[in-house]
N, C-alpha and C positions, 0 to 999 in steps of 0.2 A: 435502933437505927431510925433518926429523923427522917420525915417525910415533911408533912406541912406544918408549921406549927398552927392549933385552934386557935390561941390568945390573939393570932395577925387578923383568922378568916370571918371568924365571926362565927354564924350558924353553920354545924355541919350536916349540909344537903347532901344526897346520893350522889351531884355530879362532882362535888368537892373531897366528897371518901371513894371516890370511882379517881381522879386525878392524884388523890394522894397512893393511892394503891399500884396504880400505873407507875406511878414516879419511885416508891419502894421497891418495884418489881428492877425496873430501869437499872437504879443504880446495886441490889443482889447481881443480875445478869451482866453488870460490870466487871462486878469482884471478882466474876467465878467465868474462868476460861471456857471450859467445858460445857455451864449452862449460857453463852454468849454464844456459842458454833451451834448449839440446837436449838435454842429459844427467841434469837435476839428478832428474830424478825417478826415473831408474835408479840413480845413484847414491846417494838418499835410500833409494828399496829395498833395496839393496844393505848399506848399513851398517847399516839397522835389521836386518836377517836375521842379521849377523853380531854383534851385539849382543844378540839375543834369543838367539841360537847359545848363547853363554858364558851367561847366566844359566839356562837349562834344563840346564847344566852342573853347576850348582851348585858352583863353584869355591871353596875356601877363600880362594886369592888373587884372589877376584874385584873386591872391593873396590880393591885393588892395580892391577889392571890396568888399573879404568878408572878411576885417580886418578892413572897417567901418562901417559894422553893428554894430547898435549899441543896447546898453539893451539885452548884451548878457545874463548875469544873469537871466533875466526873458525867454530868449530865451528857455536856458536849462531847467530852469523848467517848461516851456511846455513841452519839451520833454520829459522831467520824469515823469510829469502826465499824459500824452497821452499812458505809457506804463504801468502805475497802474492801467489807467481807463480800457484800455484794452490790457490783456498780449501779445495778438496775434503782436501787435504794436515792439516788440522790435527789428524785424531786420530791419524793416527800418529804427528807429529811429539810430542804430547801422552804418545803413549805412551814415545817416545824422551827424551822429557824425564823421565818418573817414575823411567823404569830409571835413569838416570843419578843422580838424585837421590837414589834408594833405595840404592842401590849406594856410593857416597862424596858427602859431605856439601860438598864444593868445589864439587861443579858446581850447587849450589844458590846459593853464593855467583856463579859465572859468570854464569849466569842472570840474575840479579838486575842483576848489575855492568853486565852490555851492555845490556839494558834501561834502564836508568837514563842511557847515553850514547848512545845511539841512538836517535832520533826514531820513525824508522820502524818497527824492529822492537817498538816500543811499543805500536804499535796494533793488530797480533797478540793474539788472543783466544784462550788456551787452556784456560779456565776448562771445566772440566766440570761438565756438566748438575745441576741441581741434583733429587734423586728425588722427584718428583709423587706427590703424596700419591692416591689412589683418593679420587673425589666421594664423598661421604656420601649414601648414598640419602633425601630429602626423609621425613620422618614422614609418612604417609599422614594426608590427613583423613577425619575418619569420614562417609558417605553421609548422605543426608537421610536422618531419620526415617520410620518408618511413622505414625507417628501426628501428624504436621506434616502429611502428604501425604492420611489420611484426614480430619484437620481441615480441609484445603482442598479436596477432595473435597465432603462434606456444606455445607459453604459456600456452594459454588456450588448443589449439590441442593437444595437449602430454597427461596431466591426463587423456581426453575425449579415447584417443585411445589406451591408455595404461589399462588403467582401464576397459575399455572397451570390449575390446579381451578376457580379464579373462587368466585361465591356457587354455582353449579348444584349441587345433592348428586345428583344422579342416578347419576353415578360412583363417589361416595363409597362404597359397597361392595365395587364393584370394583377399586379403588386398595386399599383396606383387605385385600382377597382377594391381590391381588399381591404387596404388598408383605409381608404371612405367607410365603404362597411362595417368596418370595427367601431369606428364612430358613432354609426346609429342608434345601438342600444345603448348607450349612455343619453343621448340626448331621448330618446323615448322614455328613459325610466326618469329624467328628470321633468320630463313632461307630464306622465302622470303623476309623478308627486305635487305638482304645481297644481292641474285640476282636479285631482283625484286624490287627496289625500288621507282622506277617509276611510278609503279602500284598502290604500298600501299599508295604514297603522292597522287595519284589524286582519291583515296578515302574518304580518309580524310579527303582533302583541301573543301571537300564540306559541308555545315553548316553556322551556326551564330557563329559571332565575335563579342567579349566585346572592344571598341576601347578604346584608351587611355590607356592601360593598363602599369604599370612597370616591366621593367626587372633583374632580378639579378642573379648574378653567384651561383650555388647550388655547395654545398660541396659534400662529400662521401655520407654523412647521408641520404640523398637526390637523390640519386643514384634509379634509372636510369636516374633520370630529370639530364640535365646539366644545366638547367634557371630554378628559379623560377619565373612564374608570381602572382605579385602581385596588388590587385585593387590599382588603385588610390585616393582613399577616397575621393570621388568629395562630399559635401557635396551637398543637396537639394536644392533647391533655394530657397531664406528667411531664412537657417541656416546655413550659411558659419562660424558665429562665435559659434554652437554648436560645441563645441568638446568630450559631451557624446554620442550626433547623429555620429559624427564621427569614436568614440574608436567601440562603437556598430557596426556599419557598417563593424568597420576592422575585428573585432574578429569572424562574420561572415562568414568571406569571406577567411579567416586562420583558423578554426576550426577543420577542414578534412582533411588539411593536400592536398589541391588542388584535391583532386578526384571530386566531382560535386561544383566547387564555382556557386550554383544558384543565390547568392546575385547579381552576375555579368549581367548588363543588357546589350542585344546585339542591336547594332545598326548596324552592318554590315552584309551582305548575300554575301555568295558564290556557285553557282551552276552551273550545269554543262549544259556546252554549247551545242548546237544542233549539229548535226554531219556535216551539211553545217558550215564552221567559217563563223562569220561576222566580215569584217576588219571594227576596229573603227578608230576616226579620231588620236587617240592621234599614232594609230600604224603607218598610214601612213605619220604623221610628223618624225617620226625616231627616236620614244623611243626604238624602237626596233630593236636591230643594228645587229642580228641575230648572233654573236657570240659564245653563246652557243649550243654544238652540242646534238643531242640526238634525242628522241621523244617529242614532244609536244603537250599539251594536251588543248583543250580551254575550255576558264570558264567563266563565268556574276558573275561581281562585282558589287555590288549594296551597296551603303554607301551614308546617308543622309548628313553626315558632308559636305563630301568634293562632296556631288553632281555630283555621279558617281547613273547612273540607268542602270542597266545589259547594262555595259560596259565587252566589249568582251576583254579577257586578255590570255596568254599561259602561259601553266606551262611547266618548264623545269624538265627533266629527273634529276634535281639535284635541286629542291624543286626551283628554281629562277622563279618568275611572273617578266613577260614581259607583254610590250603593252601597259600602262596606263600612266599617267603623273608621275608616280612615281614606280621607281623599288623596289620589295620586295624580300626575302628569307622566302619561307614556310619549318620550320621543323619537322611541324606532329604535333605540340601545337601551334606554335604562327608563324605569319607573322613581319615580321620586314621589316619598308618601309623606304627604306635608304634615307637621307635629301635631298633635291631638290637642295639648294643651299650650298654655305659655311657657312653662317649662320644658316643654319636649324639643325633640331631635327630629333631622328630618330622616328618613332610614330609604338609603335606595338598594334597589332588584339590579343586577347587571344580565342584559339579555346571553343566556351562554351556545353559543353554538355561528354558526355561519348566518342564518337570518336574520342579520342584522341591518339596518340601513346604514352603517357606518363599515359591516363590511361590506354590502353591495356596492358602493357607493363606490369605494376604494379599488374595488376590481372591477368597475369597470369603466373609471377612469384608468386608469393601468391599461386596460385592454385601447379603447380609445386614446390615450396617450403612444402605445405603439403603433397603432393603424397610422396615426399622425406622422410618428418617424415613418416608417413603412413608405406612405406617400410621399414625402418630401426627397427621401433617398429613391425612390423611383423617379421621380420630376427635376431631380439639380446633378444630380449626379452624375455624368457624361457616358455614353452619349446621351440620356436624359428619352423625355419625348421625341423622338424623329418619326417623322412620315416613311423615310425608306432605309426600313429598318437594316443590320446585318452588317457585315463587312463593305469595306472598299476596291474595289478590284482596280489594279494598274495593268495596261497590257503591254508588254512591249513585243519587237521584232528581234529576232536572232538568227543568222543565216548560218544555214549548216556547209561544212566544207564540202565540197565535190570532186570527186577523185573519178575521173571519165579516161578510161581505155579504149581509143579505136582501132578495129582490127580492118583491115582494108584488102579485097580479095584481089590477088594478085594473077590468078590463074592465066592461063593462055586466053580464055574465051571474052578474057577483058581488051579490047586493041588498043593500041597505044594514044590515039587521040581520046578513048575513053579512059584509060588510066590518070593522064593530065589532068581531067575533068575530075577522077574521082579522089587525088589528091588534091586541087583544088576547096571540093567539093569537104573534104576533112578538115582542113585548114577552114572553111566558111564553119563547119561545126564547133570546133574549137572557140572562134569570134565569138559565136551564138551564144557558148556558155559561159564566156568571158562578160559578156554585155548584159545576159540576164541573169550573170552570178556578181557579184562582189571577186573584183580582181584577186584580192590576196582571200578570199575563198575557195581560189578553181585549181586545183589539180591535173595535168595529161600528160596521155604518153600514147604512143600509136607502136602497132606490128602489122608485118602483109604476111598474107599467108595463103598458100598455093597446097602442093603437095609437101611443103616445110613452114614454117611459122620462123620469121624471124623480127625482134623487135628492134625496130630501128630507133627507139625514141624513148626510155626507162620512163615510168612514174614520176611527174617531179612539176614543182611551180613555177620554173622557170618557161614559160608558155614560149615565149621566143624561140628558143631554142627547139622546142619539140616543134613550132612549126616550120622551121628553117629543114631540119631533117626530114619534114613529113615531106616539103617539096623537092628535096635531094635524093629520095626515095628511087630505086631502080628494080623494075617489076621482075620478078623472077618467073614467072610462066608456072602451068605444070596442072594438076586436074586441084579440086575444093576440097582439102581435108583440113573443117572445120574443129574438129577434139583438137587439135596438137592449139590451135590458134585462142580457144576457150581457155584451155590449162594457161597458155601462158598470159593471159587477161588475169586470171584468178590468181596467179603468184604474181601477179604486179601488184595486183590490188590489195592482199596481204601482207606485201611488203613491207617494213619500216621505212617512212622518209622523213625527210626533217620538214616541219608542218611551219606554214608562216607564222601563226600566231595560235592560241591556245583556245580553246573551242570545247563546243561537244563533239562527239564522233562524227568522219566523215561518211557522205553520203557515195557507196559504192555502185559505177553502173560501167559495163562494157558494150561499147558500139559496134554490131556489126554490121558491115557494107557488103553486101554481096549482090551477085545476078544472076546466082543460078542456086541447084542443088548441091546438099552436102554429099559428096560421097562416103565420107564416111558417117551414115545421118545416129545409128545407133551409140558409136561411139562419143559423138557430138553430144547424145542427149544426156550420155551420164557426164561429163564433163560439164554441160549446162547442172544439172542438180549439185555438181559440187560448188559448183560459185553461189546459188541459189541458199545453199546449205550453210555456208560460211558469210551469209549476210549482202551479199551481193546481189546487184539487179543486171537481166542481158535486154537490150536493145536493139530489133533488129527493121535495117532499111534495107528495104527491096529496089533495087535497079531494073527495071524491065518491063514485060508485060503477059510472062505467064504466069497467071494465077495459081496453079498447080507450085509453084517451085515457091511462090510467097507466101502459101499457106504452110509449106514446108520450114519456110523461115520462121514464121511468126510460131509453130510449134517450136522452137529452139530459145523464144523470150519470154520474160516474164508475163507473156502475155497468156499460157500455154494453160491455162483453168481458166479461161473467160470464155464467152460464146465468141463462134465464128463471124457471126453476125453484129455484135456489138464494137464500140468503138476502143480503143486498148492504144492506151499511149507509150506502151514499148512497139511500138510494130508503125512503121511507117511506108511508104513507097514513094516511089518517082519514076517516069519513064525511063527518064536518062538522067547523068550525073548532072547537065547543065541544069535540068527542073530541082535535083537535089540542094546545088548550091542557093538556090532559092529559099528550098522550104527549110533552111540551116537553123533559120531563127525561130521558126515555127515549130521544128523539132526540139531544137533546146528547150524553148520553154514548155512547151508538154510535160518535160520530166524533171524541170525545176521548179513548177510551181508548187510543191511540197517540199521544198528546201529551204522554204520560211519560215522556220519554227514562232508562235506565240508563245512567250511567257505571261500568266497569271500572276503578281503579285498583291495577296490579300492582306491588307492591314486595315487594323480598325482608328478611330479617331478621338481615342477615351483614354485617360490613364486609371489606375486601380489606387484607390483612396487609402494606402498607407496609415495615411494621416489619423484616419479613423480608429487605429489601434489607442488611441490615448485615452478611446472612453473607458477603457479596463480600468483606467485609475479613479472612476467615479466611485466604484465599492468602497475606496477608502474610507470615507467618514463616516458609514455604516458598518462598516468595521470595527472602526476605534471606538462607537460607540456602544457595539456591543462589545467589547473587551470593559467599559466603561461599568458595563451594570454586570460582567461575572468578573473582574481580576479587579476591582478596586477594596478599599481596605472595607474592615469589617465593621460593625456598626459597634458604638462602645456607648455604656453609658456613664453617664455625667460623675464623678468622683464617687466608682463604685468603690461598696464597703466588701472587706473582706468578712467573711462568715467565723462566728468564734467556733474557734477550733477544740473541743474540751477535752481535755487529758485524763487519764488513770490516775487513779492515786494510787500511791503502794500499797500491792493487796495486804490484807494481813495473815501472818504467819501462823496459824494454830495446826498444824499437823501433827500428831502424837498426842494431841490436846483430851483424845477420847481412851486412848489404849489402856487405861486402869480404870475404864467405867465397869461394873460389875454385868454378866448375863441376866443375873436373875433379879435386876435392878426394875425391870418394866419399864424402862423410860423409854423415849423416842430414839428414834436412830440420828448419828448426828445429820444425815445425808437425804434428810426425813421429803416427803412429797409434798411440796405448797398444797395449802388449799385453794381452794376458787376464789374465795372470798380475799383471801392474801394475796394471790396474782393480780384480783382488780385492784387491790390497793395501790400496789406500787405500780 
């Protein structure tokens, strides 16, 4: 069995009887099935070790040597079934292929040849990896604006405060007074930042810093910031080639438009130095060339990156850090550490948390931009400022209708020339309430009533008429029974009549005339409480001049719970009926001057600003923008390569290959244990 031939190699050295022996081994473990399934992978070690031997050699006749191996065809097909048998096998064999290759230009033709007649070792994949390009980190998109975000802000505030206020100005001072208010601290903190600036950076500069952060120039929109910081979408470790882990991560971190970016995680600390400074070393090498004039304030920087532990650093009166191996500018957001060398990068800190001056700044213009709405919608908006504040009051006049029953006593103690008189004397009352009532206001009706009540006159507007019959009246005589003459005052005045025109309810009262005592006085008095009862008022005029018999009266009117002593406009007197027709007008109005109803009507002089519902549609463009940075497309890169995909060869077949190996053979098991030394190989 050839192996190398001498006559090609020249001298034979140990690593050229070490490569011939391997390659003897190589192609027995071909021949023989059985020692191919136990052996083949020591023997695959075994030659590649003595292969790689001679080339770390660097042999002149290298070339030589391995262009006379011989029974290359079987060679290859060991190494194509050493990678069926086991897949793990194909980079070495991969590697045993190039050396050969590289070394004499034939066994690239071998290769090739047995491949081309050989089915199976066809399907052997030696192809190497093709080199993955690193993902392109996605462009960041820039954050909503501040001024989208206070447009949609004040948007919603306008209907809230407009609608709000209503027409009431009561408030209107008070809202006016707030909303100045809100204003102030914004012009205070802008005030010390203007002479106190020095003060405001060395509060701020103290906190956690996001390192690595980018920076970019901010427009108007963006305003008060003049940078934005944006993350630098480092992805995870293990998913540098996610770029859904990526877009997520951005759209996080630009959602809000930079007010709390908490996706940002800080590796850097800055805090404030003890009131002793401690000079660090990097100060007294002479980073710090004391050029800048001002106050100076010391700090402890502490950053894992760069291996800074509360290193002692000064801040300049004009935001510049001195003292460290690397100069910065702090301006209230972010630190910028200008590059070391000529080749260097500049690497900014993004301030993380609310103490920021970029978000101070922002809330409370925000706060001050509503005090602003607040005030103006207190001051335009009607009724605005007024001196007398409140509604409007209109008053007008409304006369109530009068429905007046007079009862007139007919009794015998009345003489006939005093009768004349005392229908006279009804008919002047009637006039009275005609003249100090609204004509188609007035209601009457009259009855006499003696020892019977009869009404000569119904309830009714036709005033004519009732006084036509008051004067056609013929006296009936007979003693005073007052009940029978109350009752039928009370069912007049109950009665349904046809009303001249449509109203509020009439004013109910019955007139009585008398000159003496009621004889029936008990009876009288519960007939008085039923008229009393059902809403009705009694009126009583005294003709005479005993006092005894007029106090008896005026207990029969609504005069009947007032003192004796005071004045009571149901209760009247006169000596005789001629002094009566006199006091007719004086009477009347007594008891019409509360038949003037006032109405109040309140209304204000403002309308309610509808209109102001339109600000709701200010949110829109901060809407659409943030739809913009989570629903738009995903980030792709540039004419990605697909990854080579490598396939199985057909494994190879040897099952039954061992069944007639002998027990007491001693050899290995086909299914034998790698060593250690063989698992690092392949």
């Amino acid at each position: 069995m050839a192996g190398v031939s001498p006559a090609s190699t020249g001298a034979q050295d140990q690593s050229v009887t070490e490569l011939r022996a391997a390659t003897a081994a190589v192609l027995e473990c071909c021949r023989d099935t059985r020692q191919f399934v136990n052996e083949s992978e020591a023997v695959l070690g075994r030659f590649n070790r003595a292969l790689q031997h001679i080339r770390r050699q660097g042999r002149i006749e290298e070339s030589q040597i391995f262009a006379s191996l011989e029974n290359k065809d079987e060679i290859v097909h060991f190494l194509m079934d050493c990678v069926r048998n086991r897949f793990l096998a194909w980079r070495k064999v991969r590697a045993i292929k190039e050396a050969l290759i590289i070394a004499d230009k034939s066994w690239d033709r071998a290769f090739r040849g047995h491949l081309k007649s050989c089915p199976t070792c066809k399907t052997v994949d030696l192809e190497r990896d093709p080199v993955q390009k690193p993902p392109e980190n996605p462009v960041p998109r820039l954050p909503i604006p501040f001024g989208l975000e206070l447009l949609a802000f004040l948007g919603i505030a306008l209907p809230i405060i407009a609608l709000g206020q209503g027409c009431d100005c009561s408030l209107r001072p008070t809202l006016l007074a707030i909303g100045l208010s809100l204003v102030v601290p914004c012009l205070c903190f802008e005030l010390i930042w203007w002479c106190r600036r020095s003060w405001v950076l060395s509060r701020l500069v103290r906190g956690k810093y996001a390192v690595g952060v980018q920076r970019q120039s901010a427009r108007c929109w963006w305003a008060p910031l003049r940078t934005l910081l944006l993350d630098p979408v480092q992805p995870a470790l293990g998913q540098r080639g996610d770029l859904k882990n990526q877009n997520v991560r951005q759209k996080g971190c630009t959602s809000f438009g930079e007010w709390y970016p908490s996706q940002w995680s800080s590796s850097a600390v800055i805090k404030c130095a003890p009131r002793v400074p401690i000079k660090s070393a990097a100060s007294s090498s002479g980073s710090d060339d004391g050029s800048t004039t001002g106050p100076r304030r010391p700090v402890l920087v502490s950053c894992e990156a760069k291996s800074w532990n509360s290193h002692t650093a000064k801040l300049e009166a004009d935001g510049a850090i001195s003292g460290l191996p690397s100069k910065g500018d702090f301006d209230g957001d972010a630190i910028v550490w200008r590059p070391t060398g000529t080749r260097g990068v500049e690497e900014v800190w993004a301030k993380v948390g609310c103490c920021r001056l970029g978000w101070l700044r922002r809330s409370l213009l925000s706060l001050a931009a509503f005090g602003i709405l607040m005030a103006i919608s207190a001051a335009t908006f009607a009724p605005g400022l007024v001196k007398q504040c409140g509604p409007i009051e209109t008053v007008s006049r409304e006369t109530v209708p009068l429905k007046s029953f007079l009862l007139l006593d007919a009794s015998t103690s009345i003489s006939i020339p005093s009768w004349e008189d005392e229908k006279l004397a009804a008919v002047a009352i009637v006039d009275a309430f005609t003249a100090a009532h609204d004509e188609d206001k007035a209601y009457s009706g009259a009855a006499q009533f003696s020892t019977s009540t009869r009404v000569e006159a119904s309830l009714s507007g036709d005033l004519q008429t009732v006084k036509a019959r008051v004067r056609a009246m013929i006296q009936q005589g007979g003693s005073t029974s007052m009940a029978l003459a109350l009752d039928a005052c009370g069912a007049e005045l109950a009665g349904e009549i046809v009303m001249k025109s449509a109203g509020p309810p009439a004013f109910k009262v019955c007139v009585l005339i008398t000159d003496g005592q009621p004889t029936d006085r008990i009876a009288a008095e519960q007939a008085r409480q039923r008229i009393l009862d059902s809403g009705g008022n009694i009126m009583g005029i005294y003709v005479g001049q005993d006092s005894n018999a007029g106090q008896q009266l005026k207990a029969l009117t609504s005069c009947s719970g007032s003192d004796s002593t005071s004045t009571c406009p149901w209760y009247a007197t006169a000596t005789n009926f001629g002094e009566l027709q006199t006091k007719a007008r004086e009477i009347a109005e007594s008891i019409t001057t509360g038949l003037v109803k006032e109405i109040t009507e309140v209304h204000y002089e403002c309308y309610i600003p509808y209109w102001t519902l339109v600000g709701l549609s200010c949110p829109l463009p901060l809407i659409i923008w943030w739809l913009y940075l989570h629903c738009g497309t995903k980030p792709q890169q540039n004419n990605p390569e697909l990854p080579h995909q490598r396939k199985d060869p057909e494994r190879l077949r040897v099952a039954g290959a061992n069944q007639s190996r002998s027990a007491t053979a001693g050899k290995r098991s086909i299914w034998k244990e790698p060593r250690a030394s063989e698992l690092a190989a392949v």
